[in-house]
N, C-alpha and C positions, 0 to 999 in steps of 0.2 A: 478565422479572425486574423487580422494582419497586423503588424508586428506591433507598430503603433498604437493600434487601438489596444491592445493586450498591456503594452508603457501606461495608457491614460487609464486602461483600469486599474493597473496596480495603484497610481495616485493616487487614485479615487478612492482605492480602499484603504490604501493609507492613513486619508487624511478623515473618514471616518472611523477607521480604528481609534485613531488619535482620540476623537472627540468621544469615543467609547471610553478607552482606558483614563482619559483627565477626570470623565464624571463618576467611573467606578473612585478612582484613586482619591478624587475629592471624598464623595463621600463613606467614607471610612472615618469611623473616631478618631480623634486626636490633630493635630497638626506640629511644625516644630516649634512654634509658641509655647503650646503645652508641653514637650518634651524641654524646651527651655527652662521653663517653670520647674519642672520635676526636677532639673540639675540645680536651678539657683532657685530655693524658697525665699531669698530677698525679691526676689522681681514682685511688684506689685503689680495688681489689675490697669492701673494704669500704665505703666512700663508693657504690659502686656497688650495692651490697647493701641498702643504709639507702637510695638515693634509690628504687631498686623499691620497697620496701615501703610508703614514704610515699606513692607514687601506687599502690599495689594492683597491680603487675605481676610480681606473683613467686605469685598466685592464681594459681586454674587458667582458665584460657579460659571458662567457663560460667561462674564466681563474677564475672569482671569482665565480661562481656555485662548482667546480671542488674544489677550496679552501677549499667552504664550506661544501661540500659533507664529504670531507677527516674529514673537523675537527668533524662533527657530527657524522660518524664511530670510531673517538677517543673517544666519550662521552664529545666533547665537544659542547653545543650546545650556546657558544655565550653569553651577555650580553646585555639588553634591554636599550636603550638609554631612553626608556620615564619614564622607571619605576626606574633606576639607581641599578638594580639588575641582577644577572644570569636568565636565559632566565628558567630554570630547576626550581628554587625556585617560578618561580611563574609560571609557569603553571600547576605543577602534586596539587597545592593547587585546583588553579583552575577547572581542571580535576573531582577533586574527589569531590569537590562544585555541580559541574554539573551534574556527575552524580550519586549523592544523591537525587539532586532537581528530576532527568529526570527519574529514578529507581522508584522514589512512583508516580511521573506523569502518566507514563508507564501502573504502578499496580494498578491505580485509576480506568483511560482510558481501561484497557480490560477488570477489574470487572467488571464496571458499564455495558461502550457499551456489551460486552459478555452476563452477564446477562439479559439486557433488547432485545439483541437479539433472545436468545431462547426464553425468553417470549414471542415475538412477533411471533416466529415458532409455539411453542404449544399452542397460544392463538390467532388465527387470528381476533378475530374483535378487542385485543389490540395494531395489527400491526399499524392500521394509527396514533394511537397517539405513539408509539415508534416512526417513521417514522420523526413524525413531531416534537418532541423534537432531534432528530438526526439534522432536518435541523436547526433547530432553536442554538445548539451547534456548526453548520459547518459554519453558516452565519453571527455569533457574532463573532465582533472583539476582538481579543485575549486583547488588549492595554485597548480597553473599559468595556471587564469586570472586566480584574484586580483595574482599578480606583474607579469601583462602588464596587468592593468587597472591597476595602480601604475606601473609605466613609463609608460603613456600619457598619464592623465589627473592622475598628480601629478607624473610629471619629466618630460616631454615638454610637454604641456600648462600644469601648475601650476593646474589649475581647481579639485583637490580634495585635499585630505592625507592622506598615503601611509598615515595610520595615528594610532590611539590615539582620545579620547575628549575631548569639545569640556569644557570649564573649567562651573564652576557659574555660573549666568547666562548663557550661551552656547548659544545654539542647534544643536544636538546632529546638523539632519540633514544637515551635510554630512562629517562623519566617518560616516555610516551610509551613503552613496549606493554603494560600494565595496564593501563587506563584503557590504548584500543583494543586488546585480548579481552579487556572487561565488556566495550561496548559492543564490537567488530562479532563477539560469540552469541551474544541475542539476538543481533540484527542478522545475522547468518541465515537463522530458520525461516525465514518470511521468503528469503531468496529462492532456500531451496526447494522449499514448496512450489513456490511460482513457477520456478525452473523447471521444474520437471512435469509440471501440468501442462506449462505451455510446450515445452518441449516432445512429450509424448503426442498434443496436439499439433503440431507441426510435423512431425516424424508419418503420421500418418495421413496428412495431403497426399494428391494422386500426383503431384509435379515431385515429389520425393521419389516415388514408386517409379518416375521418370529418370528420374538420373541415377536411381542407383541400376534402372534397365540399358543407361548407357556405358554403362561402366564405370563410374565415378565410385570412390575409395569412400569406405566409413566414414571418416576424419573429413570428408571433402564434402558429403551428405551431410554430417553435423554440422561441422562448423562453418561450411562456406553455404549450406542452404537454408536448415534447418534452425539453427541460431539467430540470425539475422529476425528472420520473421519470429521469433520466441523471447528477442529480445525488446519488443516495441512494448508488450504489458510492464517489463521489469523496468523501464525505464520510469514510469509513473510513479513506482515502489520507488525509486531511485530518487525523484524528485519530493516526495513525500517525508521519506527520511532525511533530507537535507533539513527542512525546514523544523522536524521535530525533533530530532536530536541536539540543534543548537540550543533550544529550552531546554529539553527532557534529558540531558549531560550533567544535570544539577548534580545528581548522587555521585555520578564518578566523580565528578570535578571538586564535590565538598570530601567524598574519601579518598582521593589521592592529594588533596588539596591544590587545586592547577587552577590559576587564575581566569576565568574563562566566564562566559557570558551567563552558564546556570546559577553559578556561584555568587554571580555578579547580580542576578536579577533576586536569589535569595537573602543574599545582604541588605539590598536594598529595601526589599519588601521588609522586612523585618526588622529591619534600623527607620522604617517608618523617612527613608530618604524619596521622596514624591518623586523629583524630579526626576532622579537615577532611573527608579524605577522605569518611569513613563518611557526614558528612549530608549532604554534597553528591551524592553516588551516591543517596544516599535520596530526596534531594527530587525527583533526575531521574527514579528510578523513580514518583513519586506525582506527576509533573506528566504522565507519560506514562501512568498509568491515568487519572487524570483526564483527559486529551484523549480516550481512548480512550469515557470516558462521557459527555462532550460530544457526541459526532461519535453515536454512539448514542443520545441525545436529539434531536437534528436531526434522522436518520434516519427516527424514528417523528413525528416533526412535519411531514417532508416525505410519508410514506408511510404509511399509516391501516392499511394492513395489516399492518402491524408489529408495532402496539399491541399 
């Protein structure tokens, strides 16, 4: 499919995401009329009457989708009732918190799993214990080792801080050493499993049995033959995790406390802020088709027969 056409379907899925999550979010109990009321018992059914209408929520569900459709094609994307700001000011913060956090998580998670995967190809009797630190990375709760790496290394230690986001002019990566060792250690195991399936399947092509029959070095059979083509599955993995760890960052981001897009979408949801919510769910969905055509670009640049 060509490049374009893959742009017009992200669109398209966009813009009925959109109209998924307005009618979920619509219908949900409550609205912020009602939370109005719940802060001021003076408001009366009428005051409550007149403030629906003035924001358009006494329409039907399809007239205010279609409202808000139009105004976010304006570049207007609304104002956040929980946070008492433009919906834009804090989320492209947010965004780019995330994925700083999710960027070196990412880079940790395919070094490492990658790494210990080919080792476990060209080294087979060190496959069970690769194997067995994989399970041991996919079976630990994400929540439970960020806690213990907080006991150790900021109240035990005192080497790094338990949490939150370095000040403007402040160098930022030693409130992130934590958070990606949190995520960067679960997302490892998927790698290195991958890695070394696909890698023992590549190892064993007959064009491998070729060049190591020319003379070409271990290291030059791994990694300049054997890799390349072992790399085209991991890249799928690659693109997968971009798009789910921008959601699924909730926990680390609420226990380290780091301003970031999970934390941002559970505030939201739960302060009962519609709006927030609605673009934050969208941009996760559009950073995650996006990864999704990244890792599909690679794909075909690493493998001709793709094209």
């Amino acid at each position: 499919m060509r490049l374009s056409a893959r742009l017009l379907q992200i669109l398209v899925t966009a813009a009925a995401l959109s109209f998924v999550f307005y009618m979920l979010l619509g219908l949900m109990p409550g609205d912020p009329i009602d939370l109005a009321i719940m802060a001021d018992p003076r408001l009366t059914a009428e005051d409550a009457a007149r403030l629906r209408a003035l924001h358009g929520l006494d329409q039907p569900l399809l007239a205010r989708y279609l409202a808000w459709a139009a105004a976010v094609l304006r570049g207007d994307f609304g104002f956040s009732r929980l946070f008492a700001q433009p919906v834009a000011a804090l989320l492209w913060p947010a965004l780019l918190s995330t994925l700083v956090l999710l960027g070196w998580a990412v880079g940790l998670a395919a070094c490492l799993g990658v790494g210990l995967g080919v080792l476990a190809a060209l080294r087979p009797r060190l496959s069970p214990m690769v194997q067995g630190l994989a399970l041991l990375a996919q079976a630990m709760p994400g929540f439970w080792l960020g806690i213990m790496l907080i006991i150790l290394f900021a109240v035990w230690l005192g080497w790094l801080p338990a949490g939150g986001a370095a000040e403007e002019g402040q160098g930022d990566w030693r409130f992130l050493l934590l958070p990606v060792a949190t995520l960067g250690f679960g997302q490892m195991a998927a790698y290195a499993r991958h890695a070394a399936a696909a890698m023992q399947g590549a190892l064993a092509e007959p064009w491998i049995r070729s060049a190591r029959a020319r003379g070409a070095s271990q290291m030059r059979v791994a990694f300049g033959h054997a890799l390349p083509n072992a790399a085209v599955p991991l890249l799928v993995l690659l693109g997968l995790d971009a798009g789910a760890l921008v959601s699924g960052a909730v926990i680390t981001e609420t226990l380290f406390a780091r301003p970031g897009m999970g934390k941002l979408i559970f505030d939201a949801i739960m302060g009962n802020d519609y709006n927030l919510a609605l673009l934050a769910l969208l941009v996760v969905a559009v950073v995650t088709m996006l990864g999704s055509l990244a890792a599909d670009l690679a794909q075909r640049a690493l493998d001709p027969r793709l094209r």
